[in-house]
C-alpha positions as a Markdown table, in Angstrom:
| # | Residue | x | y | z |
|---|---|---|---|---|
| 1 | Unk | 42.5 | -56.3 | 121.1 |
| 2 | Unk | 41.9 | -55.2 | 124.5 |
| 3 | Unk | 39.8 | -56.9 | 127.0 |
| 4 | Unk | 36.4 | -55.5 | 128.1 |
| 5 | Unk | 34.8 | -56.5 | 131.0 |
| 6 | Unk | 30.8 | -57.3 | 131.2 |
| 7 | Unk | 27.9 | -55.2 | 132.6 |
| 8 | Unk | 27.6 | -58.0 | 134.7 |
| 9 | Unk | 31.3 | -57.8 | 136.1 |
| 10 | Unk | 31.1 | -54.3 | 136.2 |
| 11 | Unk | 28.3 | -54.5 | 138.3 |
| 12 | Unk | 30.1 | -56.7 | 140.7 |
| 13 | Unk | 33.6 | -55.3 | 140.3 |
| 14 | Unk | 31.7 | -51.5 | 141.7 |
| 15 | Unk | 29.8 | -53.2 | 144.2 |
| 16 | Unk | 32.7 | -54.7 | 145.6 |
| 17 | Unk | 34.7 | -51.2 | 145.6 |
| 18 | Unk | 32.2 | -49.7 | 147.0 |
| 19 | Unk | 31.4 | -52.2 | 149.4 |
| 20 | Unk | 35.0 | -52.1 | 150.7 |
| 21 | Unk | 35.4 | -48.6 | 150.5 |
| 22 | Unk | 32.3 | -47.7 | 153.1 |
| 23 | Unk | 33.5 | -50.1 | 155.3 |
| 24 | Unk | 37.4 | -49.6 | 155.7 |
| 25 | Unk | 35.8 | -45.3 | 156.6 |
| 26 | Unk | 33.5 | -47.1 | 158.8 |
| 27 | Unk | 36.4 | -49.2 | 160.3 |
| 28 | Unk | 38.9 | -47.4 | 160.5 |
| 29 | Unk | 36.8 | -44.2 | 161.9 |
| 30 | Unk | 36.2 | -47.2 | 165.0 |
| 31 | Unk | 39.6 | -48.5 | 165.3 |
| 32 | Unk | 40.6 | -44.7 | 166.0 |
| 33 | Unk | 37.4 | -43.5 | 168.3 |
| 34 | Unk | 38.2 | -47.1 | 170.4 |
| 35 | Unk | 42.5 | -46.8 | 170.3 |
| 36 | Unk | 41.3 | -43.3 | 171.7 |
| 37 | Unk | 39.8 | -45.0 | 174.6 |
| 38 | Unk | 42.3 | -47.4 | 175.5 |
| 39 | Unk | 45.5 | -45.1 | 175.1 |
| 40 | Unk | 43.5 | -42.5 | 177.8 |
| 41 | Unk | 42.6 | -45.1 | 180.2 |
| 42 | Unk | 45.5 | -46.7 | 179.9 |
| 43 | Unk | 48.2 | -43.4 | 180.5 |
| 44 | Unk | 45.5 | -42.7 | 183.4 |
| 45 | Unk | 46.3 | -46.0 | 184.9 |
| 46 | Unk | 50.0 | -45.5 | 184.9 |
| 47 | Unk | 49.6 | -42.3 | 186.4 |
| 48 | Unk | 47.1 | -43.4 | 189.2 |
| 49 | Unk | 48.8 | -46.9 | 189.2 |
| 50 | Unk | 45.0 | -47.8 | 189.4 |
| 51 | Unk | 41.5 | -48.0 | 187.2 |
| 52 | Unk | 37.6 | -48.1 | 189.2 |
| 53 | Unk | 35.3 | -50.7 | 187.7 |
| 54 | Unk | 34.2 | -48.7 | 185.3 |
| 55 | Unk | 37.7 | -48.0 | 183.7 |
| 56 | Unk | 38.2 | -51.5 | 183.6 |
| 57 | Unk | 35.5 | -52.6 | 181.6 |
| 58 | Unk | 35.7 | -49.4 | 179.4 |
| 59 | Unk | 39.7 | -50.2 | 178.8 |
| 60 | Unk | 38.7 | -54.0 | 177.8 |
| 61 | Unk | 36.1 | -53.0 | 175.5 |
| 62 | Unk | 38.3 | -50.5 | 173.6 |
| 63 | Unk | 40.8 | -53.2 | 173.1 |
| 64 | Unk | 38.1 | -55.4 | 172.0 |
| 65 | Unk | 36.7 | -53.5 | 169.5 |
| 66 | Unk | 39.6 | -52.4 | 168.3 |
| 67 | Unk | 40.8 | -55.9 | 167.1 |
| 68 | Unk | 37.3 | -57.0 | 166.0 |
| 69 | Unk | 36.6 | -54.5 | 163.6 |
| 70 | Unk | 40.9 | -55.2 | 162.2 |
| 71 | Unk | 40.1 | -58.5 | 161.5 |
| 72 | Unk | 37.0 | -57.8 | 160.5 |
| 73 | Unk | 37.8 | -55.2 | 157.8 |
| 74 | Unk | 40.9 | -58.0 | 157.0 |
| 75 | Unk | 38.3 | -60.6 | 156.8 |
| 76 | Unk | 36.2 | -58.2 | 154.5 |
| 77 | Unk | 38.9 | -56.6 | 152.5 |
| 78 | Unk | 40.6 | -60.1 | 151.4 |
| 79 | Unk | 37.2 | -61.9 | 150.8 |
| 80 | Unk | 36.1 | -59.2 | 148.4 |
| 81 | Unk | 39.1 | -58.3 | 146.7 |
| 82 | Unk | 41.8 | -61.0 | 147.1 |
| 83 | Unk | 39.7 | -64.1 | 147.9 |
| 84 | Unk | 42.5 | -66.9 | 146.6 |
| 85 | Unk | 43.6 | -65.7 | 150.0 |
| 86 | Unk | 41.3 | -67.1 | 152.0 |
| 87 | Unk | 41.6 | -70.7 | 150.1 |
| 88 | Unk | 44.5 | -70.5 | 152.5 |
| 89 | Unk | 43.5 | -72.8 | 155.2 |
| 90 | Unk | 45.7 | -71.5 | 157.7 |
| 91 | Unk | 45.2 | -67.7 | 156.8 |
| 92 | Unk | 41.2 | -68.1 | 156.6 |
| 93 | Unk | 40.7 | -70.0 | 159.9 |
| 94 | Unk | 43.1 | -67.3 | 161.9 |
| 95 | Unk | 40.8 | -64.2 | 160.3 |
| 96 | Unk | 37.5 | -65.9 | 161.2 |
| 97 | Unk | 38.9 | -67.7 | 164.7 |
| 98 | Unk | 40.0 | -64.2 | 165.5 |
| 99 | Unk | 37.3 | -62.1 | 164.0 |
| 100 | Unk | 34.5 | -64.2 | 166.0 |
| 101 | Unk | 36.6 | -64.5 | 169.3 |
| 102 | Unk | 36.4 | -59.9 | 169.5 |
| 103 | Unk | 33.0 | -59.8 | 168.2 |
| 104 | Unk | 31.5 | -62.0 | 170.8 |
| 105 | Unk | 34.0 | -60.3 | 173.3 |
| 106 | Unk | 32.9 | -57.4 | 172.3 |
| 107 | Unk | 29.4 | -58.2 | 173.1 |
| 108 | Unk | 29.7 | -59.5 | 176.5 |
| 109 | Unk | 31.7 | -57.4 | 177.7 |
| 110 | Unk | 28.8 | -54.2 | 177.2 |
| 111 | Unk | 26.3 | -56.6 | 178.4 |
| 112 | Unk | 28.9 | -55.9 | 181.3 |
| 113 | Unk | 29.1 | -52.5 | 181.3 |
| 114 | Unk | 25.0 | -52.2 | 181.0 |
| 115 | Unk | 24.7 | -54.8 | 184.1 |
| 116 | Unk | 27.2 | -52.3 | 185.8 |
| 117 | Unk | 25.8 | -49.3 | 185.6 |
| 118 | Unk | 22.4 | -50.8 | 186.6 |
| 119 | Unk | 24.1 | -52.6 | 190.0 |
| 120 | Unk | 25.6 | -48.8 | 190.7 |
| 121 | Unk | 23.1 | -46.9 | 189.8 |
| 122 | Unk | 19.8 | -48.3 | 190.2 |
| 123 | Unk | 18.6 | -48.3 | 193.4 |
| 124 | Unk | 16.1 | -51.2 | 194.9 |
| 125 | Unk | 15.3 | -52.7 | 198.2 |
| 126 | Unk | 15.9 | -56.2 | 197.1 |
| 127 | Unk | 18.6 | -57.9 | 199.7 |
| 128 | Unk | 20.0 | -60.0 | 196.2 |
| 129 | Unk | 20.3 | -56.4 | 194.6 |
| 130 | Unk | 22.1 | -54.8 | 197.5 |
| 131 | Unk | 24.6 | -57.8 | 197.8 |
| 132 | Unk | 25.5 | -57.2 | 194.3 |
| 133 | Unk | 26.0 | -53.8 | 194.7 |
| 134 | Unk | 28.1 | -53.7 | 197.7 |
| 135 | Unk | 30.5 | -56.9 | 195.8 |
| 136 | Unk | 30.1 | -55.7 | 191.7 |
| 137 | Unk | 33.5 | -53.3 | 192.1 |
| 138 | Unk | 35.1 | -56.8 | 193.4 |
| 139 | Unk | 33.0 | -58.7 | 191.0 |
| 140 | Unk | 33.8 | -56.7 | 187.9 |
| 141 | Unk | 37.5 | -58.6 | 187.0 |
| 142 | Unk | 35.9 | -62.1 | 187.4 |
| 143 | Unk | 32.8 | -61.0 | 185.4 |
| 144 | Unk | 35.2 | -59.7 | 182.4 |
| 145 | Unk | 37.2 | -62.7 | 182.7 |
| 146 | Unk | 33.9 | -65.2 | 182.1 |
| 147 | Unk | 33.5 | -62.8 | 179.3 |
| 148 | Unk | 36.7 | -63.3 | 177.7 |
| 149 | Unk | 36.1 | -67.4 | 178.6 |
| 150 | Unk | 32.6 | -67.6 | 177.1 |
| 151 | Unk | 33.8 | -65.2 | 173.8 |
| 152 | Unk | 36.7 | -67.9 | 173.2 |
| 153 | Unk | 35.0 | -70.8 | 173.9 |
| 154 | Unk | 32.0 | -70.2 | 171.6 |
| 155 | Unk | 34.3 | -68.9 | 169.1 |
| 156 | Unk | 36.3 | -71.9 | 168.8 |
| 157 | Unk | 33.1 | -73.7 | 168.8 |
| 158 | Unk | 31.7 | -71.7 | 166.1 |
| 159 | Unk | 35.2 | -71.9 | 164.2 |
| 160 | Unk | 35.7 | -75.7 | 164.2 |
| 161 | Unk | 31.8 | -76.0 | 163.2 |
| 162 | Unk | 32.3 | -73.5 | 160.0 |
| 163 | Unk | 35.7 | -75.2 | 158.9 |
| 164 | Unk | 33.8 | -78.8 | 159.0 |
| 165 | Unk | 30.7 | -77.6 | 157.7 |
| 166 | Unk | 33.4 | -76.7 | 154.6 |
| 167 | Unk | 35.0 | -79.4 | 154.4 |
| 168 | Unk | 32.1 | -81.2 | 153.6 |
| 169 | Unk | 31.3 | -79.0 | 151.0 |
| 170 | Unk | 35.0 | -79.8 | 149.6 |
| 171 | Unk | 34.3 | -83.6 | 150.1 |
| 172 | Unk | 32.9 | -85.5 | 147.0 |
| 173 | Unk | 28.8 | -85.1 | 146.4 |
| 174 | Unk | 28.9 | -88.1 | 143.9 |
| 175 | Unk | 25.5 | -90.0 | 143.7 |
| 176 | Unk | 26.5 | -92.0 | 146.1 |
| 177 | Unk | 26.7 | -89.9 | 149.0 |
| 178 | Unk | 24.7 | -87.0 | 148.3 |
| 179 | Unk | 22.3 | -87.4 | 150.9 |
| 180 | Unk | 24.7 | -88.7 | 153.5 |
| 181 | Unk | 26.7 | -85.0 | 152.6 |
| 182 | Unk | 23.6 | -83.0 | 152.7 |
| 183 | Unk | 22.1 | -84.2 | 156.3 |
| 184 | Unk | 25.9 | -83.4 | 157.6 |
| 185 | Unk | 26.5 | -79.9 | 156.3 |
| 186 | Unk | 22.5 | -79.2 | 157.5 |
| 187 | Unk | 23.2 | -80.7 | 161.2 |
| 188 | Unk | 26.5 | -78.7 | 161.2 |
| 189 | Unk | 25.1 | -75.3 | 159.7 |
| 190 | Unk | 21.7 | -75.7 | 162.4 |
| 191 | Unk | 24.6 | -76.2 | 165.1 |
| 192 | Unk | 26.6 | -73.3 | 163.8 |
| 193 | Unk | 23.5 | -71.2 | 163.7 |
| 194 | Unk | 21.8 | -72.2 | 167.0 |
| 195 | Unk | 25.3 | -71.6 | 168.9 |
| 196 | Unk | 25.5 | -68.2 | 167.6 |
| 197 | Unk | 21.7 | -66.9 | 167.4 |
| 198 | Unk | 22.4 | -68.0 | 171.6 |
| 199 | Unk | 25.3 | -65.9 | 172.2 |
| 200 | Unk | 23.4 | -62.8 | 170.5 |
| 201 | Unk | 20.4 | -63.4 | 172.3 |
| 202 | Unk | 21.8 | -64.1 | 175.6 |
| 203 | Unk | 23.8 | -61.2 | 175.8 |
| 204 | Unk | 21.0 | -58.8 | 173.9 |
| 205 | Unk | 18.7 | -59.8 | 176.7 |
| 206 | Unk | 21.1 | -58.7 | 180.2 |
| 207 | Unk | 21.1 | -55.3 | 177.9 |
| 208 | Unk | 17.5 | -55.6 | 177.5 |
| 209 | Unk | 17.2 | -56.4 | 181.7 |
| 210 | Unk | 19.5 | -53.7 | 182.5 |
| 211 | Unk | 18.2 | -51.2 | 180.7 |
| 212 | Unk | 14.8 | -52.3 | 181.7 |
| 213 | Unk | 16.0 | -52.0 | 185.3 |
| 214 | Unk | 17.2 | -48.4 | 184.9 |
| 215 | Unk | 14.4 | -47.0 | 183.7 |
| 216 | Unk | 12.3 | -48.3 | 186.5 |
| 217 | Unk | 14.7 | -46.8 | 189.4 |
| 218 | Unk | 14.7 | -43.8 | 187.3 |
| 219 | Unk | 11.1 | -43.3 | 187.6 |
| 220 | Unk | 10.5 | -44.2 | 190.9 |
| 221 | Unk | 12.7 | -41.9 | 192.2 |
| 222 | Unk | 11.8 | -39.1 | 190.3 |
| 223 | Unk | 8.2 | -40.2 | 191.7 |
| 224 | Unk | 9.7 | -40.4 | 195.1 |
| 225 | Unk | 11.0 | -36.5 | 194.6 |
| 226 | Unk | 7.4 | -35.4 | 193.5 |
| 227 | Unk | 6.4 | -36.8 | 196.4 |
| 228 | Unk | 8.6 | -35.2 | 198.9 |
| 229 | Unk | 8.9 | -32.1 | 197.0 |
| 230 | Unk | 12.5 | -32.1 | 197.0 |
| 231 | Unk | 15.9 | -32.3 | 195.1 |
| 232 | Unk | 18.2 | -35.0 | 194.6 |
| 233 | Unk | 22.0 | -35.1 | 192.9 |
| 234 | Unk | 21.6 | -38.6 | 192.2 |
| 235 | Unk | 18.8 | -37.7 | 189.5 |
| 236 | Unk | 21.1 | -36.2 | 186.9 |
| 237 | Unk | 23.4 | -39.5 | 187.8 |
| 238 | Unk | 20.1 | -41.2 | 186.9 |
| 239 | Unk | 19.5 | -39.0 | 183.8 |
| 240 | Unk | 23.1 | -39.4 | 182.1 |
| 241 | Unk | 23.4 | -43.2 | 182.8 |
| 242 | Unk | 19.8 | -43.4 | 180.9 |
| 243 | Unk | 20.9 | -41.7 | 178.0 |
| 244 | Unk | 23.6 | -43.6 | 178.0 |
| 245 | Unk | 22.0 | -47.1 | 178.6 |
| 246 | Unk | 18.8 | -46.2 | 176.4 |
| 247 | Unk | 21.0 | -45.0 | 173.2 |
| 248 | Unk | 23.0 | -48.1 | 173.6 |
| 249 | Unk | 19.7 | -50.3 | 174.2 |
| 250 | Unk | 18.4 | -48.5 | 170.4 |
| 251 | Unk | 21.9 | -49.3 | 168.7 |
| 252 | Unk | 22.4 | -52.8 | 170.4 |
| 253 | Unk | 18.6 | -53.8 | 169.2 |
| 254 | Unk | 19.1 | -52.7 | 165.7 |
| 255 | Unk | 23.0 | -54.7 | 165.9 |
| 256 | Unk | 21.1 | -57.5 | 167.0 |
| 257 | Unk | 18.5 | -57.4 | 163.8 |
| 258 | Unk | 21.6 | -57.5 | 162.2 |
| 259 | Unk | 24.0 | -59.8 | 163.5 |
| 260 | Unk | 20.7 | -62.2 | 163.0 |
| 261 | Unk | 20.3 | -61.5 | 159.0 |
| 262 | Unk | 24.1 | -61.9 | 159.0 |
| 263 | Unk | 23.7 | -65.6 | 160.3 |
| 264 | Unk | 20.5 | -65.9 | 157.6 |
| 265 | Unk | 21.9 | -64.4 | 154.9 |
| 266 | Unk | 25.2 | -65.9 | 155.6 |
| 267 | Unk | 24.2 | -69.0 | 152.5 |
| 268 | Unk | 23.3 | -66.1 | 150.7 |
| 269 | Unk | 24.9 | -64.2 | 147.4 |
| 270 | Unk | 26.4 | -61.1 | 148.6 |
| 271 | Unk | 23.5 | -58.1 | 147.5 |
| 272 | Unk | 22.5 | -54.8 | 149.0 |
| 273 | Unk | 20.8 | -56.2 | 151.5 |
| 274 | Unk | 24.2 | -58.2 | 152.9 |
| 275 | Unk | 26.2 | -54.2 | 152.6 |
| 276 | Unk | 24.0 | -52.3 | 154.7 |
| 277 | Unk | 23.9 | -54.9 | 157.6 |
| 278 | Unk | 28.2 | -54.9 | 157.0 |
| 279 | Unk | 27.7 | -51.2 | 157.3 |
| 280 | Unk | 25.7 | -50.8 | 160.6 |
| 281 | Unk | 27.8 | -54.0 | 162.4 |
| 282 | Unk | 31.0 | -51.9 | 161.7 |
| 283 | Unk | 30.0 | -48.6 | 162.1 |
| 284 | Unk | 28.0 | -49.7 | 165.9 |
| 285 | Unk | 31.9 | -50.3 | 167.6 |
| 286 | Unk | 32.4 | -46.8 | 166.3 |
| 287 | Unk | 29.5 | -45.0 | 166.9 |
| 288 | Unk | 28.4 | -46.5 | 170.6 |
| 289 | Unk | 32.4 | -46.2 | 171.9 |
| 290 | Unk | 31.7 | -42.1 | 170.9 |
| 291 | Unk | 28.7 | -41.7 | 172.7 |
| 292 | Unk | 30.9 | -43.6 | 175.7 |
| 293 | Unk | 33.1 | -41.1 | 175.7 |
| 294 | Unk | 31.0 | -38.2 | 176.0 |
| 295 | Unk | 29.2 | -39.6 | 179.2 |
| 296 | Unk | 32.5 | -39.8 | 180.2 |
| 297 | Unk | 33.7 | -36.4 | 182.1 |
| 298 | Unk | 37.4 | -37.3 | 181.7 |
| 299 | Unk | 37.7 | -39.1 | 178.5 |
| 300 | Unk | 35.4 | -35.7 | 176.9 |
| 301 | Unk | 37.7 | -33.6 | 178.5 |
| 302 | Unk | 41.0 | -35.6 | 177.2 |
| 303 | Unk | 39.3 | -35.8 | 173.5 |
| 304 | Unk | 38.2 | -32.4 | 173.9 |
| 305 | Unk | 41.5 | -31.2 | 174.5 |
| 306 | Unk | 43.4 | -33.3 | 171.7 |
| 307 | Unk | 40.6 | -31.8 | 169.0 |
| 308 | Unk | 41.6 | -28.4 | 170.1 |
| 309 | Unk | 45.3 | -29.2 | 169.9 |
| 310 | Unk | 44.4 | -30.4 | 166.0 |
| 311 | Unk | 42.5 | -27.8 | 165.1 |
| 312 | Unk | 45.3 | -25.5 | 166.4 |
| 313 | Unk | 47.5 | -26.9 | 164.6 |
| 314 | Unk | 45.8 | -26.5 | 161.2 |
| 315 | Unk | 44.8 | -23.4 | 161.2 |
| 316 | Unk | 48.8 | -22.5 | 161.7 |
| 317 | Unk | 49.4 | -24.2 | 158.5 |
C-alpha cells in the first residue's frame, strides 16, 4: 500500500519548494548581475594596470555579494531541503561563519561607497569636510580594509555566540538545571541579538548621513544657480549621484526592516512572513548592484554591449 503524505506535509513540503525555488532565481539572478561587475572592473584593471576609488570599492562589493548570497542560497537550500546536513557541526558553522562574514561585508562596504560619493561630491565649506575630500581617494583602501576587519570580527563574534547559544540547547534541560539553561541561552541570544541589531544600525545610519548630506549640497547649489542665474556641469554630477544615493537609501531602509525581523523572527517557525523577508534580503544584492551599473557610464556601456552580443546571437539561431 503506497504511502500518502498529509495535508499538513503537503503544506510544508510546497512551501519549502517554493520557498527555495524563488530564492535560488533571486540568487542566482545576483550572483550573475555582481560576477558581471567584478569580471569588468577587474579586465579594466589589467588593462589600465590601475582602478580610481570608486572601482575599488565597486570591485570589493561585487565580490562580496557574490559570495554572500552563495552561501546564503547554500545555507537556504540545505536547511530546507537537506537539513541532516547541517547537524554537521563542521559543515553548519562554515555556511553560517561564511554567510555572516559577506553579509556584513557586504554592508559596510556600501556604507563606503555612500560615504564616498558624499566626500566627492558634496560640496561644503567645513575645513573637516575639505580634509576628507582632498585624502578619501588615499583613504578609500584603509577604509575597505576596516570594513573587511569589522565584517570578520563581528562575524566570528556572532558565529561562536549562535554555536554556544546551541549547544546549550543540546545540553540536558533536566529539572535540575532548567533555569540555570534558560538564563544562559537568553544572555547569549540578547548578546547575539544586540551585536547584530549594532552592525545593521551602525552602518544603516553613515547611509542615512550620507545620503542626508547629498541632498543638502544638492539643493544649495541648485539654490546657489537660481541665484546667479547661471549653469553648472556639476549639477547633473549632483543629479545622477542622488538618484543613485536616494534609490539605494529606499532599498537599504526597507533591507534594514528586514534584516531586523530576520534577527526577531529568527526563534520563529518558518511562515510567510519569514519568505518574503528571505525574498527582499536576496533579491537587494541583485537589484541595488543593477542600478550600480547603470550610473556607471563604462560598466552600462560594457553590459550594454554584451546584451547586444546575446541578443545577436539568438536571433541567428
Amino acid at each position: 500500500m503506497e504511502a500518502s503524505l498529509s495535508p499538513q506535509q503537503f503544506n510544508v513540503t510546497s512551501y519549502r519548494t517554493t520557498t527555495v525555488a524563488i530564492i535560488t532565481l533571486d540568487v542566482f539572478a545576483g550572483m550573475w548581475i555582481n560576477a558581471f561587475i567584478v569580471c569588468a572592473l577587474f579586465i579594466a584593471w589589467v588593462k589600465k594596470k590601475t582602478l580610481n576609488s570608486n572601482e575599488k570599492i565597486l570591485l570589493l562589493l561585487g565580490c562580496s555579494r557574490f559570495w554572500y548570497l552563495c552561501f546564503t542560497w547554500i545555507y537556504r537550500f540545505l536547511s530546507m531541503i537537506y537539513p541532516n546536513f547541517l547537524y554537521v557541526q563542521t559543515i553548519r558553522q562554515l555556511v553560517r561563519s561564511f554567510t555572516t562574514f559577506f553579509n556584513y561585508s557586504n554592508l559596510w562596504i556600501s556604507a563606503c561607497l555612500c560615504g564616498f560619493y558624499c566626500i566627492k561630491i558634496a560640496n561644503f565649506r567645513n575645513s573637516f569636510f575639505i580634509y576628507l575630500k582632498v585624502k578619501i581617494d588615499r583613504m578609500v583602501p584603509w577604509l575597505l580594509l576596516g570594513s573587511e576587519i569589522l565584517a570578520l570580527a563581528i562575524g566570528i563574534v556572532i558565529s561562536h555566540l549562535t554555536e554556544t547559544l546551541e549547544n546549550i540547547n543540546n545540553t540536558s534541560t533536566s529539572q535540575g538545571n532548567f533555569w540555570e539553561v534558560t538564563i544562559r541561552k537568553d544572555k547569549h541570544l540578547f548578546s547575539s541579538f544586540l551585536l547584530s541589531g549594532f552592525g545593521y544600525a551602525a552602518s544603516f545610519m553613515v547611509v542615512n548621513f550620507a545620503a542626508v548630506s547629498l541632498l543638502f549640497s544638492l539643493w544649495r547649489h541648485k539654490r546657489t544657480m537660481q541665484t546667479n542665474s547661471m549653469k553648472d556641469l556639476s549639477v547633473d554630477a549632483h543629479i545622477r549621484a542622488m538618484k543613485s544615493v536616494l534609490s539605494f537609501l529606499v532599498m537599504y531602509s526597507i533591507n534594514f526592516v528586514c534584516l531586523i525581523l530576520a534577527i526577531i523572527y529568527a526563534t520563529k517557525k518558518e511562515n510567510i512572513m519569514t519568505l518574503l523577508i528571505y525574498i527582499y534580503l536576496c533579491a537587494f544584492p541583485g537589484v541595488h548592484s543593477l542600478i550600480l551599473i547603470f550610473s556607471n557610464p563604462k560598466l552600462e556601456k560594457a553590459l550594454l554591449k554584451i546584451l547586444s552580443c546575446v541578443k545577436c546571437e539568438f536571433f541567428m539561431k
